[in-house]
N, C-alpha and C positions, 0 to 999 in steps of 0.2 A: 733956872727954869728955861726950859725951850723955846724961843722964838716959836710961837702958830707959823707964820708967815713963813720960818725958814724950813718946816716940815712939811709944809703944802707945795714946796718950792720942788723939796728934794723928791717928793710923790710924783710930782709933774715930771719930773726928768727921768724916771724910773717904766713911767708908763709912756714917754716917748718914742717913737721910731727914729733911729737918726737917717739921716738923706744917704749915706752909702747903703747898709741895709734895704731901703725902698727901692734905689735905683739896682740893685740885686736882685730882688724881689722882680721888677718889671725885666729884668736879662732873661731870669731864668723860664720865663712863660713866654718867650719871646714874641713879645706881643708886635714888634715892630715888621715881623717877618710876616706874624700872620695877614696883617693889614696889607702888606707887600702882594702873599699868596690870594687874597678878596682881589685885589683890582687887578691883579694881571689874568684872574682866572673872567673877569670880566672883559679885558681888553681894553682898561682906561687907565688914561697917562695921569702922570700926578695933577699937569693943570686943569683937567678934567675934574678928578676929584677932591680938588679946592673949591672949583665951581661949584659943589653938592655942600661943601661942609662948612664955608667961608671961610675956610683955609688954607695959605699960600701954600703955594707949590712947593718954596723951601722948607718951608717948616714940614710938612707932611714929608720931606724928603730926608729931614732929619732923624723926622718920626721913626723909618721905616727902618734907618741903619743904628739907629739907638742911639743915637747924640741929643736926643732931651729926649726928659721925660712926660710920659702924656698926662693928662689931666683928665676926669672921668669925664667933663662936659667935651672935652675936643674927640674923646673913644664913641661916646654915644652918638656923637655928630656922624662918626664915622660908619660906627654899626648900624645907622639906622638905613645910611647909603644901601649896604649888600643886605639886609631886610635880616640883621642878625641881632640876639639879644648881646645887651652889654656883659653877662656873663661867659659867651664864647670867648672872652680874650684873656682870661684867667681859670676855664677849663683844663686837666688835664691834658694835652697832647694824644693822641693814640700811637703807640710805636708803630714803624714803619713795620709795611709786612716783608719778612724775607725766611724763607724756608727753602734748604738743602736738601734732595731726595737723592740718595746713595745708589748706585747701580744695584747692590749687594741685598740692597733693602726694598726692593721692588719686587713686586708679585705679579706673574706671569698670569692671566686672566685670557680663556677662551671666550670667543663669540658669543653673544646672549645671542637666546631666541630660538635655538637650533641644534639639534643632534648631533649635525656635523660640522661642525667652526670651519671658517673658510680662511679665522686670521686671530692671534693671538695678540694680545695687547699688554700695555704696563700703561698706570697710572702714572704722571710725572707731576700729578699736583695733589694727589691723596693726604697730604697732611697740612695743608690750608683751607683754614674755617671760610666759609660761607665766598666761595670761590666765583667769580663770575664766567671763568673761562674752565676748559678741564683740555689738559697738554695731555696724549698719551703719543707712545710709542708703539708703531703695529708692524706684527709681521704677518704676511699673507703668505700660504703655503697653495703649492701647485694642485690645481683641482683635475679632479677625472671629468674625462668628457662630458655625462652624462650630468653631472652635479651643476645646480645651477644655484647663484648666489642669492642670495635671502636680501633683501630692499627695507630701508627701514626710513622714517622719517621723525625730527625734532624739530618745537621751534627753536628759531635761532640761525646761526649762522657756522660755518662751517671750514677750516685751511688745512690742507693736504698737502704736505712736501715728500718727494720720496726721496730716498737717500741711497736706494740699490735697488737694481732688478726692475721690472717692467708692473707696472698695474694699469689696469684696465678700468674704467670708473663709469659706472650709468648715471647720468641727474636726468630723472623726466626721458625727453624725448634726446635727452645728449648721451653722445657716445664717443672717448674717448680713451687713448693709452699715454701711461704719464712715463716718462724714463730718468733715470738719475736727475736731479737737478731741476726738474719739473714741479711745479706746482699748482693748483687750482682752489677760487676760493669760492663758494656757492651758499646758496640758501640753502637750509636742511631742512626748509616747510615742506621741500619736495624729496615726493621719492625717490631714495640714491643706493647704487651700492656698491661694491669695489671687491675685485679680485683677483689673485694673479695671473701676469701676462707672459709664458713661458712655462719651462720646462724646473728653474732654481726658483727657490722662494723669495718675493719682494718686502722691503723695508720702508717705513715712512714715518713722517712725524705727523701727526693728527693733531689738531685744536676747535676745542667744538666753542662757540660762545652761547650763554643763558638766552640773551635778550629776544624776546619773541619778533618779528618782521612787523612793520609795520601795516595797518590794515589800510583797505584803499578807503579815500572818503569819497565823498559823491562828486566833488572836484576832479579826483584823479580816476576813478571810475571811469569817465569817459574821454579820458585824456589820451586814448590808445587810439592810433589810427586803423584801419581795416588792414587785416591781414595778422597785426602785430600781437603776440598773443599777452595776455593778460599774466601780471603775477598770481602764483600757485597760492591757494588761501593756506594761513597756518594750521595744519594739522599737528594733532595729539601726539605725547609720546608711543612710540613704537618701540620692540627691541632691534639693539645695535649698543653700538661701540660707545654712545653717552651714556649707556646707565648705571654702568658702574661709579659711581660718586663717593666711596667709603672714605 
């Protein structure tokens, strides 16, 4: 008859985790890096964040390059530091974002807004989800005297490099021509527009960002002195060269 004792023994050792497996287990979530990415994205050195956790500097230094393994009371010490639950350190990862747009596979896009486009465009970020910036490629073609260029405003923020040929650019009350190798980076709460400067068509790279301006508070409100004029409020979308997002 069977040893009780030696079957409960052998259940135990079956439902065990052995210490290589766990210290696998902790590689593969790299928790030591995450902890790493919290406190430099905050700006605090390790003896810093001993100070919060009451734990030394080396050990948390150990921590971070995976030479021990953590303990759930020394992780929550830490999560509670950058105000994260203790299951951020055992969350799936998100892949990094990295997407290739083919010259081949780009779609040549007219002017919104307008009968007569003043500038053609290609998306160079169309196939990334929930994007904060939008990179296009624009070409602006020579206009007849008579035609005048269409002004559009977004919130947000705005970078303009040209790469050939002469553009000519409105913001508000500015008036400027950009040439090869030029660039300019503005608010696009104001009204701007851009067209070409010559007789051959000009080329540029375009990058619009999402984020609206900020609005003035009753502090900076009056923080202008006489003369100087005040930031443009954020205005609505208008057509232009940001709305194509597909």
């Amino acid at each position: 008859m069977t040893d009780p004792a030696i079957v409960r023994n052998e259940e135990t050792q079956k439902t065990q985790v052995d210490s290589e497996t766990a210290e696998r287990f902790i590689a593969e979530k790299h928790i030591g890096e995450r902890i790493k990415r919290l406190r430099l994205k905050k700006s605090m050195g390790l003896v810093e964040l001993g100070k919060h956790t009451g734990l030394s500097a080396s050990f948390l230094s150990q921590l971070e390059t995976g030479r021990v393994v953590p303990t759930l009371r020394n992780l929550a010490r830490i999560a509670m530091v950058f105000s994260k639950d203790l299951s951020y350190f055992f969350e799936t990862e998100p892949q990094a974002m990295f997407r290739i747009h083919r010259r081949k596979e780009r779609v040549r896009m007219p002017q919104t807004g307008t009968d007569t486009p003043t500038y053609f465009f290609e998306s160079l970020g169309y196939m990334v989800p929930d994007r904060h910036m939008d990179p296009y490629f624009a070409e602006f073609i020579p206009l007849s005297a008579q035609h005048e260029p269409k002004a559009h405003m977004h919130p947000g923020y705005e970078f303009l490099y040209v790469l050939d040929g002469e553009l000519t650019l409105h913001h508000g009350d500015n008036r400027c021509t950009l040439g090869p190798g030029d660039a300019v980076y503005f608010d696009s709460g104001t009204a701007h527009s851009y067209f070409c400067h010559g007789t051959r068509p000009a080329s540029a790279l375009i990058v619009t960002m999402h984020q609206p301006l900020p609005q003035p508070t009753a502090l900076t409100r009056n923080a202008f002195p006489p003369g100087v004029p005040k930031p443009a409020p954020v205005a609505g979308n208008a057509p232009g060269i940001h709305e194509r997002r597909s």
